[in-house]
GUKOL-461496 format. One record per atom (N, C-alpha, C, O, CB): atom name; x, y, z; residue in one letter. Coordinates in nm, 4 decimals, padded with zeros to 6 digits. Glycine has a CB too. Layout:
+------+----------+----------+----------+------+
: atom :     east :    north :       up : type :
+------+----------+----------+----------+------+
:   CA :        X :        Y :        Z :    A :
...
+------+----------+----------+----------+------+
//
This chain:
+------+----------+----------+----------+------+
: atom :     east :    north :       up : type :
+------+----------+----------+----------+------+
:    N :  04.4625 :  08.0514 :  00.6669 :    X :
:   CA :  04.5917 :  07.9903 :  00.6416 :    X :
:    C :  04.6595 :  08.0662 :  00.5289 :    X :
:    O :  04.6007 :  08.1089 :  00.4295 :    X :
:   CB :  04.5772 :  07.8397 :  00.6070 :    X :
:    N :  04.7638 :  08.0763 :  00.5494 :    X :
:   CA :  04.8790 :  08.1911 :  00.4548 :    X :
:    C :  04.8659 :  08.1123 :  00.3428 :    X :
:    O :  04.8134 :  08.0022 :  00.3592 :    X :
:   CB :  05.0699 :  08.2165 :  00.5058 :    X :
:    N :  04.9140 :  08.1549 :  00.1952 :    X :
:   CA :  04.9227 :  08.0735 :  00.0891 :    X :
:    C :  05.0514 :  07.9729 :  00.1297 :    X :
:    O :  05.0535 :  07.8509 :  00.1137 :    X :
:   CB :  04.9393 :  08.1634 : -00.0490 :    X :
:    N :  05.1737 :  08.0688 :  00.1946 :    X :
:   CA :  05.2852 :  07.9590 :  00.1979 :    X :
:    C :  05.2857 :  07.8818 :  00.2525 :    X :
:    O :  05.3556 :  07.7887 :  00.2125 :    X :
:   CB :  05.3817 :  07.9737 :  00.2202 :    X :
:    N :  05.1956 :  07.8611 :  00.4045 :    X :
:   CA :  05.1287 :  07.7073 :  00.4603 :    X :
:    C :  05.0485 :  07.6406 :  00.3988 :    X :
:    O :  05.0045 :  07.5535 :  00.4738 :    X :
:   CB :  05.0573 :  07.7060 :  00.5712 :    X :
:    N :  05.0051 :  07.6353 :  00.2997 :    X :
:   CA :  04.9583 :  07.5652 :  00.2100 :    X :
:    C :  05.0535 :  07.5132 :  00.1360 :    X :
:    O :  05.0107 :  07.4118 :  00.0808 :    X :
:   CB :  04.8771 :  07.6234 :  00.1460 :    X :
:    N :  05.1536 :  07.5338 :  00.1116 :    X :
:   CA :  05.2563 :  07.5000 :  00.0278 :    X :
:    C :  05.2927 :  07.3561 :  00.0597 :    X :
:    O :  05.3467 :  07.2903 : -00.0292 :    X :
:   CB :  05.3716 :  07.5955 :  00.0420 :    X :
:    N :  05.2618 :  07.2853 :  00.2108 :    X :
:   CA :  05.2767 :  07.2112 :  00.2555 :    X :
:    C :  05.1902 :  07.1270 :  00.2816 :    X :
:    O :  05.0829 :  07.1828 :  00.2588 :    X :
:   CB :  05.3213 :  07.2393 :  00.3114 :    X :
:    N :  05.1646 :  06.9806 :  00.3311 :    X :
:   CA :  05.0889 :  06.8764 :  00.4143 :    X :
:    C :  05.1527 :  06.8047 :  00.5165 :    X :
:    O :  05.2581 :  06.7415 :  00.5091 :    X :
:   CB :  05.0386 :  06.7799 :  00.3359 :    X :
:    N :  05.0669 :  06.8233 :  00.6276 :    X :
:   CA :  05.1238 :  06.7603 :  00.7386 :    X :
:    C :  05.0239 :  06.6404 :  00.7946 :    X :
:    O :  04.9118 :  06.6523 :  00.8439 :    X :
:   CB :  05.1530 :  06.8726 :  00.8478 :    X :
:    N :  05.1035 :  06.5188 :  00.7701 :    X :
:   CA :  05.0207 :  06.3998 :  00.8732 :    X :
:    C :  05.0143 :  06.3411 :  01.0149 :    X :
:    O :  05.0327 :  06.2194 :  01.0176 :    X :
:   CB :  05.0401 :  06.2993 :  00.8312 :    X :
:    N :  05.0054 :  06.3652 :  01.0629 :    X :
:   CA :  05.0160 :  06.2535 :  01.2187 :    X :
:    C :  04.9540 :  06.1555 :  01.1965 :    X :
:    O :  04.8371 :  06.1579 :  01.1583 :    X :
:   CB :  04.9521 :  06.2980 :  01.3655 :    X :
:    N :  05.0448 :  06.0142 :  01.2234 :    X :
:   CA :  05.0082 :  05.9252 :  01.2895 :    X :
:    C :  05.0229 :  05.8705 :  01.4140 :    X :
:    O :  05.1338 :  05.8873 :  01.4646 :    X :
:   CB :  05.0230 :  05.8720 :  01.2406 :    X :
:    N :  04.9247 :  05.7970 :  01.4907 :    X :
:   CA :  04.9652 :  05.7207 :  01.6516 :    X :
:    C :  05.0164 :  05.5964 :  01.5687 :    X :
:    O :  04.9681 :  05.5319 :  01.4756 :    X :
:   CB :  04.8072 :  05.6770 :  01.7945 :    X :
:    N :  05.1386 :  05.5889 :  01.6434 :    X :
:   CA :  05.1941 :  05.4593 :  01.6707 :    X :
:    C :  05.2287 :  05.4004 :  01.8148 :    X :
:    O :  05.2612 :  05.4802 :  01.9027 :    X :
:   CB :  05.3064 :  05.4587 :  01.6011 :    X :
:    N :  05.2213 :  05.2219 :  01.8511 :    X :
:   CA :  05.2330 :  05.1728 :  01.9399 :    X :
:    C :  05.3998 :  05.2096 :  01.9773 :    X :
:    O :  05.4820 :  05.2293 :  01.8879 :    X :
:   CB :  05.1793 :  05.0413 :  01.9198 :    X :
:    N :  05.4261 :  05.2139 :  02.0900 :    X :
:   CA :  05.5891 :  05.2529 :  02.1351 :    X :
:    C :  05.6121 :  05.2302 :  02.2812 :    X :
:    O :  05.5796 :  05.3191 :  02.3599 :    X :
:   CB :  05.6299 :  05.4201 :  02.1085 :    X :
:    N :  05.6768 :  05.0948 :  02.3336 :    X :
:   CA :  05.7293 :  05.1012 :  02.4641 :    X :
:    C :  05.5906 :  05.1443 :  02.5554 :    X :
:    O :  05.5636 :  05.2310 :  02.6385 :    X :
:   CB :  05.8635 :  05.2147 :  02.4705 :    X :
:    N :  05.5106 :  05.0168 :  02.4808 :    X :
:   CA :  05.3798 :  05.0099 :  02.5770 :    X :
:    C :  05.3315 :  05.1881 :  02.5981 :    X :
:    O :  05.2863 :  05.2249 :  02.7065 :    X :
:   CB :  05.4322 :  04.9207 :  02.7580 :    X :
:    N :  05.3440 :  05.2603 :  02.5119 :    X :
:   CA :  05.3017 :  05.3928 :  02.4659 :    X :
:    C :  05.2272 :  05.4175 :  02.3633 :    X :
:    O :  05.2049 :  05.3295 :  02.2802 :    X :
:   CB :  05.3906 :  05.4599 :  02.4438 :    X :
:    N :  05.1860 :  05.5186 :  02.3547 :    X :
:   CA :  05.1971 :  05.5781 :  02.2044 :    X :
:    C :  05.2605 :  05.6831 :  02.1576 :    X :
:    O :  05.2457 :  05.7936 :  02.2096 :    X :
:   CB :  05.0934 :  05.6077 :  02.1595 :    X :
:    N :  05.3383 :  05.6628 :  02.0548 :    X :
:   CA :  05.4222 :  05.7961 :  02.0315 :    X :
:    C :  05.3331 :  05.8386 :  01.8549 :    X :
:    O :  05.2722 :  05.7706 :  01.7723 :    X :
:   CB :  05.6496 :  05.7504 :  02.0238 :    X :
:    N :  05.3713 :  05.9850 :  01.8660 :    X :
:   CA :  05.2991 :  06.0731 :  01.7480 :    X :
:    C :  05.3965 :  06.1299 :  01.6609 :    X :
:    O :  05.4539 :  06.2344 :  01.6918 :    X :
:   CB :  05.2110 :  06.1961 :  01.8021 :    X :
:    N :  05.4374 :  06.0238 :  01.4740 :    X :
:   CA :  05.4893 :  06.0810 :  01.4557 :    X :
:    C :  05.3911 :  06.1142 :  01.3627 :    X :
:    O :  05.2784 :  06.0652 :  01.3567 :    X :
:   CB :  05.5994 :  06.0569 :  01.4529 :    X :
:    N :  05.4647 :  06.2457 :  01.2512 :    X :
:   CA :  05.4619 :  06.3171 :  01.1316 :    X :
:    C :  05.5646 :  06.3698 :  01.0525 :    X :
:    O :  05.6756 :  06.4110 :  01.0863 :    X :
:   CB :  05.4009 :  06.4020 :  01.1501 :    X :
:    N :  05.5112 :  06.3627 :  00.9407 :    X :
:   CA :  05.5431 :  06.3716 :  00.8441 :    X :
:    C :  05.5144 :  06.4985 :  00.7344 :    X :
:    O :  05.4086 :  06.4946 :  00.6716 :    X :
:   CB :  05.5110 :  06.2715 :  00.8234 :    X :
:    N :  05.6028 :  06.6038 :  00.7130 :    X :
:   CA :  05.5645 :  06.6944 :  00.6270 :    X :
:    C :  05.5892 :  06.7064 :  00.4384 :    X :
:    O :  05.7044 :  06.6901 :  00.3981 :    X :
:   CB :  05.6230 :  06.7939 :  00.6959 :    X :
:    N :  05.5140 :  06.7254 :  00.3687 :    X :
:   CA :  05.5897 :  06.7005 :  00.2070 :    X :
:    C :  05.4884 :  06.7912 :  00.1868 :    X :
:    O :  05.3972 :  06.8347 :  00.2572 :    X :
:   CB :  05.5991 :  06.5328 :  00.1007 :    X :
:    N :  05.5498 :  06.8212 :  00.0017 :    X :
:   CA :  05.5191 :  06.9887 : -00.0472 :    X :
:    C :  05.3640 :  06.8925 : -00.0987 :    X :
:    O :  05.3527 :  06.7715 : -00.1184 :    X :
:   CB :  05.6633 :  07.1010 : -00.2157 :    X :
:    N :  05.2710 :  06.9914 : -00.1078 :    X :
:   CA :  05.1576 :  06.9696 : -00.1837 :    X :
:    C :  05.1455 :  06.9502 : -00.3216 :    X :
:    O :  05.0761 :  06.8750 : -00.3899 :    X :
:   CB :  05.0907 :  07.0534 : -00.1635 :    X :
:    N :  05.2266 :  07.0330 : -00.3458 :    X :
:   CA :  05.2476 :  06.9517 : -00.5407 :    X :
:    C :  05.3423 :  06.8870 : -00.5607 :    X :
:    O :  05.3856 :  06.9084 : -00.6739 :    X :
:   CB :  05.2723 :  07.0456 : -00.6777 :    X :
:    N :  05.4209 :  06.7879 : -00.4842 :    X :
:   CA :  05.4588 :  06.6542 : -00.4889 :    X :
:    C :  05.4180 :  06.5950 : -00.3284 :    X :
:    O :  05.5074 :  06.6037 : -00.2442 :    X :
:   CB :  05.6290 :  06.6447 : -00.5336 :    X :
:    N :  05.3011 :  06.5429 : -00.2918 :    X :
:   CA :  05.2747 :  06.4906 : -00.1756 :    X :
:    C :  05.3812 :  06.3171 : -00.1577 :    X :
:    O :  05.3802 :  06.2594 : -00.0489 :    X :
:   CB :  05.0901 :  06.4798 : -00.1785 :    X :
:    N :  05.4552 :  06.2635 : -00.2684 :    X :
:   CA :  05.4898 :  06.1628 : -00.2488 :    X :
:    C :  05.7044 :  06.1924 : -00.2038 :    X :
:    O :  05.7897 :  06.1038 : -00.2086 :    X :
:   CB :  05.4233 :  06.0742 : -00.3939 :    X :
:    N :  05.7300 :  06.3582 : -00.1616 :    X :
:   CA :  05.8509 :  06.3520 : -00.1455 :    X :
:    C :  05.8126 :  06.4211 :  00.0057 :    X :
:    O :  05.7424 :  06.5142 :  00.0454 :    X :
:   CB :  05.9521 :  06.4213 : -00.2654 :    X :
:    N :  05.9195 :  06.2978 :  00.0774 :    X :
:   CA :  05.9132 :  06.3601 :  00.2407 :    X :
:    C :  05.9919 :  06.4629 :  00.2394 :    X :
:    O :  06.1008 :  06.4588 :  00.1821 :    X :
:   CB :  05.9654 :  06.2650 :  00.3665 :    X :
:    N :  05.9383 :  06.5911 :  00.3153 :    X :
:   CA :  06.0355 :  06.6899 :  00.3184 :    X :
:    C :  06.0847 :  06.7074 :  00.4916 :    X :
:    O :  06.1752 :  06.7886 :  00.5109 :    X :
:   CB :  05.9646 :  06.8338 :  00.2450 :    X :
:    N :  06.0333 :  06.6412 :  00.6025 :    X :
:   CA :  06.0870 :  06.6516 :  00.6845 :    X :
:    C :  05.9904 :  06.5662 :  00.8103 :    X :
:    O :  05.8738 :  06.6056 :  00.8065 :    X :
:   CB :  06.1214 :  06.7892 :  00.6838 :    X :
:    N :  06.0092 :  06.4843 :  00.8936 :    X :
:   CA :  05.9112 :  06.4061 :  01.0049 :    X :
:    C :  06.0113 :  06.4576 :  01.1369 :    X :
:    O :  06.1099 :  06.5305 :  01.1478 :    X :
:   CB :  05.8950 :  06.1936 :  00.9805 :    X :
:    N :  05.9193 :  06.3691 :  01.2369 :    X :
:   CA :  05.9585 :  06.3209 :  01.3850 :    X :
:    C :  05.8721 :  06.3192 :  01.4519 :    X :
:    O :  05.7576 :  06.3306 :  01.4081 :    X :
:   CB :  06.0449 :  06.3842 :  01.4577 :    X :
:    N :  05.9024 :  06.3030 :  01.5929 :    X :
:   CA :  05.7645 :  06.2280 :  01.6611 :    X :
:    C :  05.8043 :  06.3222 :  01.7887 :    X :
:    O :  05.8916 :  06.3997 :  01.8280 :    X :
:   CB :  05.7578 :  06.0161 :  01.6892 :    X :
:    N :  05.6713 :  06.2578 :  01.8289 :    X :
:   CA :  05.6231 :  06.3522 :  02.0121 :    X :
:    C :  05.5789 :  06.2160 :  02.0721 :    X :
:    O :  05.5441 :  06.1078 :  02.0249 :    X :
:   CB :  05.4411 :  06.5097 :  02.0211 :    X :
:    N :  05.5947 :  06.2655 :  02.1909 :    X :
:   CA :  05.4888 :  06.1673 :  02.3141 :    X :
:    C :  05.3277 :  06.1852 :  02.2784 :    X :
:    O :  05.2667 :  06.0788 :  02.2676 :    X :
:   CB :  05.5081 :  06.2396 :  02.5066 :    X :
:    N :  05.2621 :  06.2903 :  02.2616 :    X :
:   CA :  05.1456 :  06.3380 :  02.2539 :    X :
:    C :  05.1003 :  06.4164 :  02.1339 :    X :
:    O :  05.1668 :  06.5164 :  02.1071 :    X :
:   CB :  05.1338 :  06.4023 :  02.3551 :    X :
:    N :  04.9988 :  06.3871 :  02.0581 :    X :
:   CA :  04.9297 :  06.4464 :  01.9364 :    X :
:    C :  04.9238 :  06.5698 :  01.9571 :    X :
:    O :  04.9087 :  06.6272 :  01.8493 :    X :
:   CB :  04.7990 :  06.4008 :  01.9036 :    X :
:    N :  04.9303 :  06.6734 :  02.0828 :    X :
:   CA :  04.9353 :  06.7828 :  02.0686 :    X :
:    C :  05.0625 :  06.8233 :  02.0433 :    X :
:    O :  05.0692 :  06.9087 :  01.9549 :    X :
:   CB :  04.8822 :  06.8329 :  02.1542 :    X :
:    N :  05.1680 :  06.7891 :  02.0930 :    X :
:   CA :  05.3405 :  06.7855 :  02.0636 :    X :
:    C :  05.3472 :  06.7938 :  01.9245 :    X :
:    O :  05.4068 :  06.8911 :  01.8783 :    X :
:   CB :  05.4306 :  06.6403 :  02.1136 :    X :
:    N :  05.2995 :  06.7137 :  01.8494 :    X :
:   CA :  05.3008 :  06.6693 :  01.7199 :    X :
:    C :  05.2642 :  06.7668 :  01.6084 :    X :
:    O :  05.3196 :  06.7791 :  01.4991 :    X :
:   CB :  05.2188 :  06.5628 :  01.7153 :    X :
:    N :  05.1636 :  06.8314 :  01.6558 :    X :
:   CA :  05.0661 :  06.9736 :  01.6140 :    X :
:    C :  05.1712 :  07.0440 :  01.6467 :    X :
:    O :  05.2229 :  07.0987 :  01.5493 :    X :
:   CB :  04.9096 :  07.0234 :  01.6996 :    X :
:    N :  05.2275 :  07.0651 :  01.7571 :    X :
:   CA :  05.2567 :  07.2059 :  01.7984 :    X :
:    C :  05.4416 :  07.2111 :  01.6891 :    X :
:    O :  05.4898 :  07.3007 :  01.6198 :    X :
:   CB :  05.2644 :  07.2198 :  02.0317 :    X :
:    N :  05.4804 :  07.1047 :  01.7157 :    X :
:   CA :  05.6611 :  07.0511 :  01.6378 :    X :
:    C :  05.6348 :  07.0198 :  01.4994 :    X :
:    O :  05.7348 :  06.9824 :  01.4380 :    X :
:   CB :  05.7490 :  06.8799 :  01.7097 :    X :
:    N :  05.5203 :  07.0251 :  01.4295 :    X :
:   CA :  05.5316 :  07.0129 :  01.2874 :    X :
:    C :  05.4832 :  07.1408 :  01.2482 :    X :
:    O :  05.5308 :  07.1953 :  01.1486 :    X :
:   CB :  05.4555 :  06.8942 :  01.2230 :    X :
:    N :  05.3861 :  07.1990 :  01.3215 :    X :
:   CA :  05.3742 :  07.3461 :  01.2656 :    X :
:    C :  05.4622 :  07.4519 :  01.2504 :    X :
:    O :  05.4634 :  07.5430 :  01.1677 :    X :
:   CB :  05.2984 :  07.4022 :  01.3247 :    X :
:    N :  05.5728 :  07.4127 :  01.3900 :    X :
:   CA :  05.6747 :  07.5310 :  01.4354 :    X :
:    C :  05.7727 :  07.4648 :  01.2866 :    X :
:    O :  05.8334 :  07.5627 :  01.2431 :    X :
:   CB :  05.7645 :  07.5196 :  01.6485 :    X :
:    N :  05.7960 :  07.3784 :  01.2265 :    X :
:   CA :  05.8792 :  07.2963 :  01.1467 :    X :
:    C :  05.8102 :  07.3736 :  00.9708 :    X :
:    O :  05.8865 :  07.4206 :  00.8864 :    X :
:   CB :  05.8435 :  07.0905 :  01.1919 :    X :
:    N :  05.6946 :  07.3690 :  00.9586 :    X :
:   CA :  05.6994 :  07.4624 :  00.8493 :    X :
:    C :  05.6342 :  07.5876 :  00.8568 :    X :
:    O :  05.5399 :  07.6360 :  00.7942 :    X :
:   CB :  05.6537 :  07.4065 :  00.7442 :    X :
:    N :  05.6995 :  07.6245 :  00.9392 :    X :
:   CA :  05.6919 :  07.8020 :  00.9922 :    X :
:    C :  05.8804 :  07.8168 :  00.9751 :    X :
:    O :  05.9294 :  07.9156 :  00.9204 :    X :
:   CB :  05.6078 :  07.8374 :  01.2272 :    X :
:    N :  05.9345 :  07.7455 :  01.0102 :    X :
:   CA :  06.0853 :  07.7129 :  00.9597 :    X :
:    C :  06.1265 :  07.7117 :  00.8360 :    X :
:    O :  06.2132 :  07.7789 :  00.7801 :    X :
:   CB :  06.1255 :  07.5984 :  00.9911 :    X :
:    N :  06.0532 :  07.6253 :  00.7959 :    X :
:   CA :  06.0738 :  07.5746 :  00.6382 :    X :
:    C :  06.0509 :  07.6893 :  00.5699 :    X :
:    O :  06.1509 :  07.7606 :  00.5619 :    X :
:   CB :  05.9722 :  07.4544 :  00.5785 :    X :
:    N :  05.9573 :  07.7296 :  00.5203 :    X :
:   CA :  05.8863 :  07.8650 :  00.4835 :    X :
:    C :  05.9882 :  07.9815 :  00.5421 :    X :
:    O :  05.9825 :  08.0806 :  00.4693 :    X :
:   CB :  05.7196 :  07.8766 :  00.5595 :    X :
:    N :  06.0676 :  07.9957 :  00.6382 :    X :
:   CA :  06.1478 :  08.1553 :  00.6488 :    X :
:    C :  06.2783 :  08.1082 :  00.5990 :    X :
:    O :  06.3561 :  08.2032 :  00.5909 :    X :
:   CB :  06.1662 :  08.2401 :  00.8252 :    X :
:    N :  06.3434 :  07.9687 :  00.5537 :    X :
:   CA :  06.4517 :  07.9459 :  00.5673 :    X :
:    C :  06.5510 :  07.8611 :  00.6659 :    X :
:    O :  06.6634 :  07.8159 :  00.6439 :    X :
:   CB :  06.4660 :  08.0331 :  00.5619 :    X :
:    N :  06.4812 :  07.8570 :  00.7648 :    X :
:   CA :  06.5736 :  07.8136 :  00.8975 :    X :
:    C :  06.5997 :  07.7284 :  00.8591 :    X :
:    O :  06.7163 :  07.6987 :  00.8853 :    X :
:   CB :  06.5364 :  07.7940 :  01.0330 :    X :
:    N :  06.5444 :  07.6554 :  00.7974 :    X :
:   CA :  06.5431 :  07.4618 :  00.7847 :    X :
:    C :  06.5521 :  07.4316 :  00.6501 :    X :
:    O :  06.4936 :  07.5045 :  00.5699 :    X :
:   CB :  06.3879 :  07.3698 :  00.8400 :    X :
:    N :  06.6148 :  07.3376 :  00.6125 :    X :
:   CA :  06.5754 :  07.2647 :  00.4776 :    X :
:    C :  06.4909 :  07.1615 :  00.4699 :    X :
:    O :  06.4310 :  07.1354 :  00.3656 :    X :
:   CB :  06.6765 :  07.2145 :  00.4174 :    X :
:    N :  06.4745 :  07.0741 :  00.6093 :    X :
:   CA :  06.3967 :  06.9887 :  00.5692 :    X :
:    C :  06.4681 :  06.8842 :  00.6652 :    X :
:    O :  06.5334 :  06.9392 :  00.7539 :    X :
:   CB :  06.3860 :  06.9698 :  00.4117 :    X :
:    N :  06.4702 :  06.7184 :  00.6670 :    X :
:   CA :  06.4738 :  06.6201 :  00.7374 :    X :
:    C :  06.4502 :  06.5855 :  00.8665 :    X :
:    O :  06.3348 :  06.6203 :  00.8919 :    X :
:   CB :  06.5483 :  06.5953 :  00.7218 :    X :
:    N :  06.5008 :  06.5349 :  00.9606 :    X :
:   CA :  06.4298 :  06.4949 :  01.0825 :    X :
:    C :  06.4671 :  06.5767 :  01.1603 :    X :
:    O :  06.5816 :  06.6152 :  01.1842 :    X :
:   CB :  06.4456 :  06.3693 :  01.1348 :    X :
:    N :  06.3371 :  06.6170 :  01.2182 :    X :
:   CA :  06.3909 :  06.6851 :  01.3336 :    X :
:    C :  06.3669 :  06.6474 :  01.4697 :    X :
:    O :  06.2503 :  06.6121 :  01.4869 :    X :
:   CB :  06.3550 :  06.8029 :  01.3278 :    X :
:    N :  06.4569 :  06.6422 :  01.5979 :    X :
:   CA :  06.4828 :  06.5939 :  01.6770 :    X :
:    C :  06.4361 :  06.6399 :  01.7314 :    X :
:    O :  06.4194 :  06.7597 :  01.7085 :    X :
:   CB :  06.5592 :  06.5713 :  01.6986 :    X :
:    N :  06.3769 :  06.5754 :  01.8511 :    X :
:   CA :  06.1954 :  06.5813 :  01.9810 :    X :
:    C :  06.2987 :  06.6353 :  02.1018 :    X :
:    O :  06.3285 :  06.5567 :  02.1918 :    X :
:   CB :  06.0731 :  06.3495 :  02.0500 :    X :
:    N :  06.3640 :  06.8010 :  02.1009 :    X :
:   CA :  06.4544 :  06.8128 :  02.1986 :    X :
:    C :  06.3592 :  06.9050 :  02.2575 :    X :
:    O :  06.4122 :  06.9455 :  02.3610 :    X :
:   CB :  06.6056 :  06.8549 :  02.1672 :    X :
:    N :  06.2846 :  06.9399 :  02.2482 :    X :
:   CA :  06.1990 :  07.0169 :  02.3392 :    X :
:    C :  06.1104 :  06.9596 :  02.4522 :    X :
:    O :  06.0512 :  07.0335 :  02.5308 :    X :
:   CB :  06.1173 :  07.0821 :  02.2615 :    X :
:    N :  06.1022 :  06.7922 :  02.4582 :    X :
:   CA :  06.0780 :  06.7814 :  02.6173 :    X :
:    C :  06.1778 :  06.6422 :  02.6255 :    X :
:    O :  06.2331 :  06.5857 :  02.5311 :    X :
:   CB :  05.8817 :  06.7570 :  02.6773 :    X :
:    N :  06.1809 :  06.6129 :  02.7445 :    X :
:   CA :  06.2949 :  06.5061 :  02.7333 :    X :
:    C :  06.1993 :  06.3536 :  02.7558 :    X :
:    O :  06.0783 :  06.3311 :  02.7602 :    X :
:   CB :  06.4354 :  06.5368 :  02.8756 :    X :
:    N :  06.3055 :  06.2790 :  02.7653 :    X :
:   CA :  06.2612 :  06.1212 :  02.7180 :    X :
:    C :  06.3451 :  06.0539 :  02.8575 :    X :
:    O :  06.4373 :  06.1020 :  02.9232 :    X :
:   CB :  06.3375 :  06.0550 :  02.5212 :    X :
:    N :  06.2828 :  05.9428 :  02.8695 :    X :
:   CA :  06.3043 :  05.8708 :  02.9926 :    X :
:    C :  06.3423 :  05.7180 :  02.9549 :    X :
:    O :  06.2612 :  05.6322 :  02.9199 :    X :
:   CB :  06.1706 :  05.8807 :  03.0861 :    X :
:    N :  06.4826 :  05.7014 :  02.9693 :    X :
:   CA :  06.5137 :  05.5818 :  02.9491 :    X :
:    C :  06.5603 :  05.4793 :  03.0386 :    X :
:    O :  06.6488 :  05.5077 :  03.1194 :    X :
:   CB :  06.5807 :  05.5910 :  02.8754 :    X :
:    N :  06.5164 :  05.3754 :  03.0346 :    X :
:   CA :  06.5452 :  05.2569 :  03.1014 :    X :
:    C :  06.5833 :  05.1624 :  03.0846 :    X :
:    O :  06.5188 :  05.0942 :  03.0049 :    X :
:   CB :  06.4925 :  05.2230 :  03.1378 :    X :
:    N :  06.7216 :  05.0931 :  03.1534 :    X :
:   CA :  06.7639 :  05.0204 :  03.1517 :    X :
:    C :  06.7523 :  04.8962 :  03.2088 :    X :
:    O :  06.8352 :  04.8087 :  03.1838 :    X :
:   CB :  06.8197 :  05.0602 :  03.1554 :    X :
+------+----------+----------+----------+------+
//
């Protein structure tokens, strides 16, 4: 692991959702673990892995500053 991914902590949690489970996380710097620097959620714990890693691989070049980022990489099914 690079020093500048360390710079970071990333959590997943499962939560209950529409008789689901959805996976969010949460990223904040390691020497203040109590300031959120950016979450969102997936359908699946691997989603979750794969959208918080790509998120401070972001963070770390610039792309991003930080806050929520939106689960637009697979779509969602809603019902009315």
């Amino acid at each position: 692991m690079s020093h500048e991914r360390r710079q970071f902590v990333i959590s997943i949690q499962a939560q209950p959702f529409r008789k689901k489970t959805r996976y969010y996380w949460i990223i904040c710097r390691e020497n203040n673990p109590d300031e959120l620097v950016s979450w969102g959620f997936a359908p699946t714990q691997e989603l979750a892995e794969i959208e918080s890693s790509n998120e401070v691989r972001d963070l770390i070049s610039g792309l991003t500053q930080g806050g929520r980022v939106d689960g637009t990489r697979y779509s969602a099914i809603h019902r009315c």
